[in-house]
ROSE-4610 file (N, C-alpha, C; in Angstrom, 1 decimal, always signed):
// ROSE-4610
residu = [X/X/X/X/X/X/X/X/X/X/X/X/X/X/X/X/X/X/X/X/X/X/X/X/X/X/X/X/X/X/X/X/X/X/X/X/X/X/X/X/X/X/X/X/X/X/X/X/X/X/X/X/X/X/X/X/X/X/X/X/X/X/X/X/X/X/X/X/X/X/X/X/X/X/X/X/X/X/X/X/X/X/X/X/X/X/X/X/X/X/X/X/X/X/X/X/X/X/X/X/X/X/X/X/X/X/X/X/X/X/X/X/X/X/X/X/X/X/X/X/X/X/X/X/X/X/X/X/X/X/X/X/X/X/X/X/X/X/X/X/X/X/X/X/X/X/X/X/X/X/X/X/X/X/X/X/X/X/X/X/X/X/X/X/X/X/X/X/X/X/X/X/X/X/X/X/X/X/X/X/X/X/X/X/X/X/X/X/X/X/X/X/X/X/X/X/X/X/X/X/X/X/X/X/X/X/X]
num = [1/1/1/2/2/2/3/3/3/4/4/4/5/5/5/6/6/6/7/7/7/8/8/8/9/9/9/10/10/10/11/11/11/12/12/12/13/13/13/14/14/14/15/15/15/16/16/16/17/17/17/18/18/18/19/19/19/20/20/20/21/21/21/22/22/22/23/23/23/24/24/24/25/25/25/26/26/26/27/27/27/28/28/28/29/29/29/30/30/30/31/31/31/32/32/32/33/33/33/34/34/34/35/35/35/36/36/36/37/37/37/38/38/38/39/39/39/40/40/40/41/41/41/42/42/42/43/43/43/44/44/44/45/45/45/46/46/46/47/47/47/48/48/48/49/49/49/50/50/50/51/51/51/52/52/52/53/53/53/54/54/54/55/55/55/56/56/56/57/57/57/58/58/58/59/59/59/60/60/60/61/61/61/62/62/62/63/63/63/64/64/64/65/65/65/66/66/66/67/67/67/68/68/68/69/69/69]
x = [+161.2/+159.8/+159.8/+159.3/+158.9/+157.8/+158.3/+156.9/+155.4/+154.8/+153.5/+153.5/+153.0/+153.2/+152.1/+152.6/+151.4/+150.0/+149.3/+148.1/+147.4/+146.6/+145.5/+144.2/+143.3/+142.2/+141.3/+140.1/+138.5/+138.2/+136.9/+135.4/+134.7/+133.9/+133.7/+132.4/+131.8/+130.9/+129.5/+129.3/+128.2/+128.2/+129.3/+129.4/+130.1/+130.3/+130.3/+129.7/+128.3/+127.5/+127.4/+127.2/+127.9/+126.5/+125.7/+124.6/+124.7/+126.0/+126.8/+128.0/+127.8/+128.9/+129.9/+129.9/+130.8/+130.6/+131.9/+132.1/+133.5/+134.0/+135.1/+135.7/+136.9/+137.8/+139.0/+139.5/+140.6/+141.7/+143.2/+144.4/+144.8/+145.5/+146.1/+147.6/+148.0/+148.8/+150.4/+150.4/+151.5/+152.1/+153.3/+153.0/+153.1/+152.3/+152.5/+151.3/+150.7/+149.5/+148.4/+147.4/+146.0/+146.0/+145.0/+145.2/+143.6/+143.2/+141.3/+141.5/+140.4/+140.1/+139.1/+138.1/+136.8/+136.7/+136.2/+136.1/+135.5/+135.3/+134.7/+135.6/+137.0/+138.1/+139.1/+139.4/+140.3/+141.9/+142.2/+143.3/+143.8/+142.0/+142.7/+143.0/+144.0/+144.3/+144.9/+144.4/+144.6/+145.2/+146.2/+146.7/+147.0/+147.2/+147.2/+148.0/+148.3/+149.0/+148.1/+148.6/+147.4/+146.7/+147.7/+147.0/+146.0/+146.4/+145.2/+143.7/+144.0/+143.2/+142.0/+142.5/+142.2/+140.8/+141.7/+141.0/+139.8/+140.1/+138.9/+138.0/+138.3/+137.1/+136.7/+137.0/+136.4/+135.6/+136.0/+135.3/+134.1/+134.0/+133.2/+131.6/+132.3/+131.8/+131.0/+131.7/+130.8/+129.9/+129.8/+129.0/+129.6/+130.6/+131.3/+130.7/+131.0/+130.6/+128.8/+128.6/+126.9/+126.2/+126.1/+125.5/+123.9/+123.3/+121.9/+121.5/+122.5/+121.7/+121.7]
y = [+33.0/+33.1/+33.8/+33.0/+33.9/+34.9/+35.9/+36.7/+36.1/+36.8/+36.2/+37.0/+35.8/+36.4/+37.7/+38.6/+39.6/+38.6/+38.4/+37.4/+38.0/+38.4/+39.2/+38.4/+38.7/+38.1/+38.6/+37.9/+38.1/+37.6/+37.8/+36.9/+36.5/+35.6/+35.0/+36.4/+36.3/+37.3/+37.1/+36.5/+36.4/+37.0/+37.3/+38.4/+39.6/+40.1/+41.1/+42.6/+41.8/+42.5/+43.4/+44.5/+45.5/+44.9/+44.5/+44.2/+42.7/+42.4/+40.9/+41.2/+40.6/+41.6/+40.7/+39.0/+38.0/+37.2/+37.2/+35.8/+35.3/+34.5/+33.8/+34.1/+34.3/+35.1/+33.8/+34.0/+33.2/+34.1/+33.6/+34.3/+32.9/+33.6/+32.2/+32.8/+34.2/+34.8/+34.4/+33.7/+33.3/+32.0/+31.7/+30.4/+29.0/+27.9/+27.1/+26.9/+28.0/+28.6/+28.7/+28.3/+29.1/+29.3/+30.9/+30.9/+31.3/+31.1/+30.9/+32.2/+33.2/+33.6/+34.1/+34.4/+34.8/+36.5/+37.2/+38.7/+39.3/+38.5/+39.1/+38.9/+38.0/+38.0/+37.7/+38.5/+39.0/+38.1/+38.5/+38.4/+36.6/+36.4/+34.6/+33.7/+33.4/+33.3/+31.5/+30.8/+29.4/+29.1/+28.6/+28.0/+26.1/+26.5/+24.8/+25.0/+24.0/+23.8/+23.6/+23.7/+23.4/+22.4/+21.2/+20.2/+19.6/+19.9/+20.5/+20.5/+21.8/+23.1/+21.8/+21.6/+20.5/+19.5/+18.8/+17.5/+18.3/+19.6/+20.1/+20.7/+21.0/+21.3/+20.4/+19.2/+18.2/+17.5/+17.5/+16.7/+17.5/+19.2/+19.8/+19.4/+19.6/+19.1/+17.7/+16.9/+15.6/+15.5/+16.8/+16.3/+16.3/+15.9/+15.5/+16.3/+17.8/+18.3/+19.4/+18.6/+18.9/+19.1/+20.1/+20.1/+19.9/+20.1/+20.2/+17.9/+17.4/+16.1/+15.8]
z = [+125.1/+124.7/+123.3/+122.0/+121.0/+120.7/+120.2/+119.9/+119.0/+119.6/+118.7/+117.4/+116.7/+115.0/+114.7/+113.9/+113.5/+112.5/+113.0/+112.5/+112.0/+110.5/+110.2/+110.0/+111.4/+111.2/+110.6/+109.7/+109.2/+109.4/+109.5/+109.8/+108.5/+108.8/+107.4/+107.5/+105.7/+105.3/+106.0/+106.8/+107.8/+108.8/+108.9/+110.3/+110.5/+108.6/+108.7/+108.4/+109.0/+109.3/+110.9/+110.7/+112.5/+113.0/+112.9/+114.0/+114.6/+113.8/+114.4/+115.5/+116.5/+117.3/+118.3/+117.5/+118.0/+117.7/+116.6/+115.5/+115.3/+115.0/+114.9/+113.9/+113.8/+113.0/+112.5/+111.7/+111.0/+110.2/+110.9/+110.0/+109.7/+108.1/+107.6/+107.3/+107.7/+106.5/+107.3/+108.3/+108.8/+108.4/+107.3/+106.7/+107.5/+107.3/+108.0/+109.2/+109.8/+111.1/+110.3/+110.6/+111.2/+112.7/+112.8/+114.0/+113.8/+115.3/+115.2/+116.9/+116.4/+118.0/+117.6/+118.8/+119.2/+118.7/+118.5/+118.1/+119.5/+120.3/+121.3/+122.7/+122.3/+123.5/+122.2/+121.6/+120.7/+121.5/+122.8/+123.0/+123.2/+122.9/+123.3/+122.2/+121.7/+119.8/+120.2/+119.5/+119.3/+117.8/+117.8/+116.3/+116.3/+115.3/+114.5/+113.5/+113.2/+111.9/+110.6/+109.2/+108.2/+108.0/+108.1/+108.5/+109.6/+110.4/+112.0/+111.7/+110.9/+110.1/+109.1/+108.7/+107.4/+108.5/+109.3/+110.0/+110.9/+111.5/+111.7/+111.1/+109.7/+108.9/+108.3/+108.2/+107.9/+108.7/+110.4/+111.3/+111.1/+111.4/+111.4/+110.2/+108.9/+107.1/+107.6/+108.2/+108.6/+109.6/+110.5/+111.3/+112.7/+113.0/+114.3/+115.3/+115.4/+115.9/+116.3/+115.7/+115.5/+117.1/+117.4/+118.8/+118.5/+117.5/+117.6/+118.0/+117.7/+117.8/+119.2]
């Protein structure tokens, strides 16, 4: 079993505001990873690769995931 990498997460500038108290965080500083976790279950850390990273910020940019429709 490998160790989990030291991952430095932030939140984007929308939530870091202290009366925001659970927002999604992104480390990129491990080369090759993004890794995505919740600020509010810190310990549950999901990664991808950059490319990954890419196709979901794009599905996201288009629309894909749009809950309001």
């Amino acid at each position: 079993m490998s160790a989990i990498p030291d991952f430095e997460f932030v939140k984007t500038a929308a939530c870091r505001d202290a009366r925001v108290d659970n927002c999604p965080e992104v480390a990129t500083n491990v080369p090759g990873t993004v890794a995505l976790r919740d600020s509010g279950r810190p310990d549950t850390i999901i990664t991808m690769t950059a490319a990954e990273w890419v196709a979901l910020a794009d599905a996201v940019k288009a629309g894909e995931y749009d809950l309001s429709a």
